[in-house]
C-alpha positions in Angstrom: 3.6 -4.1 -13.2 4.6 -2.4 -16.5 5.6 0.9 -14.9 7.5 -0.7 -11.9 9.6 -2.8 -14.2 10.1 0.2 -16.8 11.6 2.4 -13.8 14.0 -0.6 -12.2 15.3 -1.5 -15.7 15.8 2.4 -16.4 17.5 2.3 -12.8 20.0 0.0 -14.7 18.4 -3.2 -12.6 18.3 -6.4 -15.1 15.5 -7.2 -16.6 15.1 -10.7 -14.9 15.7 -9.3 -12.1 13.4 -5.9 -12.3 10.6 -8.9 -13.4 10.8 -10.5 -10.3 10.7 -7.0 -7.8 8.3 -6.3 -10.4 6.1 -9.3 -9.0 7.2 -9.3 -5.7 6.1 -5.8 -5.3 2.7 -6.7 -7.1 2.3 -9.9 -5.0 2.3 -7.6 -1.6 0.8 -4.8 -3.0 -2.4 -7.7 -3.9 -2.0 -9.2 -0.5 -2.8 -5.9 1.4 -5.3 -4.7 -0.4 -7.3 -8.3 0.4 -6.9 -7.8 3.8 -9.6 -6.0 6.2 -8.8 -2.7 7.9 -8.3 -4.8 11.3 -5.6 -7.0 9.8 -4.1 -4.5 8.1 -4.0 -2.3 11.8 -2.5 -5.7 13.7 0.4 -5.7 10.4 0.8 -1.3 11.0 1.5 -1.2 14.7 4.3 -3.6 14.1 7.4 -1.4 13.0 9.2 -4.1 11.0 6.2 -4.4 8.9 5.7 -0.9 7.5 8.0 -1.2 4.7 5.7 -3.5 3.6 3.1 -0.8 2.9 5.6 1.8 1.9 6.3 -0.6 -1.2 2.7 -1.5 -1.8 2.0 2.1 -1.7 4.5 3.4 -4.1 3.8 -0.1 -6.9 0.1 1.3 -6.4 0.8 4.9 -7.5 3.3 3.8 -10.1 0.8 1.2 -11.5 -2.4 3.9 -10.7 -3.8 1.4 -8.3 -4.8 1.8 -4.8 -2.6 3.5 -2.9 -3.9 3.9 0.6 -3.2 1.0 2.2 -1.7 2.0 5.5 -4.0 2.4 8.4 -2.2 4.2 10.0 -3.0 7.1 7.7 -7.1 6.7 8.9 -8.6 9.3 11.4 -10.5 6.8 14.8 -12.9 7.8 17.1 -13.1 6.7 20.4 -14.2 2.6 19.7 -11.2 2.4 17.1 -13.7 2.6 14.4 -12.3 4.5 10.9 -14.1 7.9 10.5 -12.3 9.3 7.4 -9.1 8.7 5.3 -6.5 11.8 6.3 -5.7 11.9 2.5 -9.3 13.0 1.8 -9.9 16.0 4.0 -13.6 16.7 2.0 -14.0 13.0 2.4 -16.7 12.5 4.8 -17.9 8.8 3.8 -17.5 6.5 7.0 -14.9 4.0 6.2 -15.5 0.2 6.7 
């Protein structure tokens, strides 16, 4: 959370108050990457809900955490079942 609070407070955000988006952002970022891909699907399709991974995404990358939380960023075959991660074209591994 080091980074994330570094870049708010440089933003000219207080401290207290770049601690607690600091957590915040942490706390979601955590959340999403305990759920499975099929919760995770069930919170994409919903529009209202994908700033949620566009700020676990960016505290992951700040932080150099995951950052490929989004499903909707997977490749499906026919059943719905993940093939490969678009973000790793030479990734060939079949995804749980």
């Amino acid at each position: 959370m080091r980074n994330v609070k570094e870049t708010l407070k440089a933003a000219g955000i207080p401290s207290d108050a770049a601690i607690d988006l600091g957590i915040a952002m942490d706390n979601i970022h955590k959340t999403l990457c305990r759920l499975d891909m099929q919760n995770r699907m069930a919170l994409a399709i919903e529009p209202s809900f994908q700033p949620l991974f566009t700020i676990a995404e960016e505290f992951g990358r700040a932080e150099g955490l995951n950052a490929e939380l989004n499903p909707q960023s997977y490749v499906h075959d026919k059943t719905n079942k993940i093939v490969k991660h678009v973000f790793h074209s030479n990734d060939n591994a079949i995804a749980e």
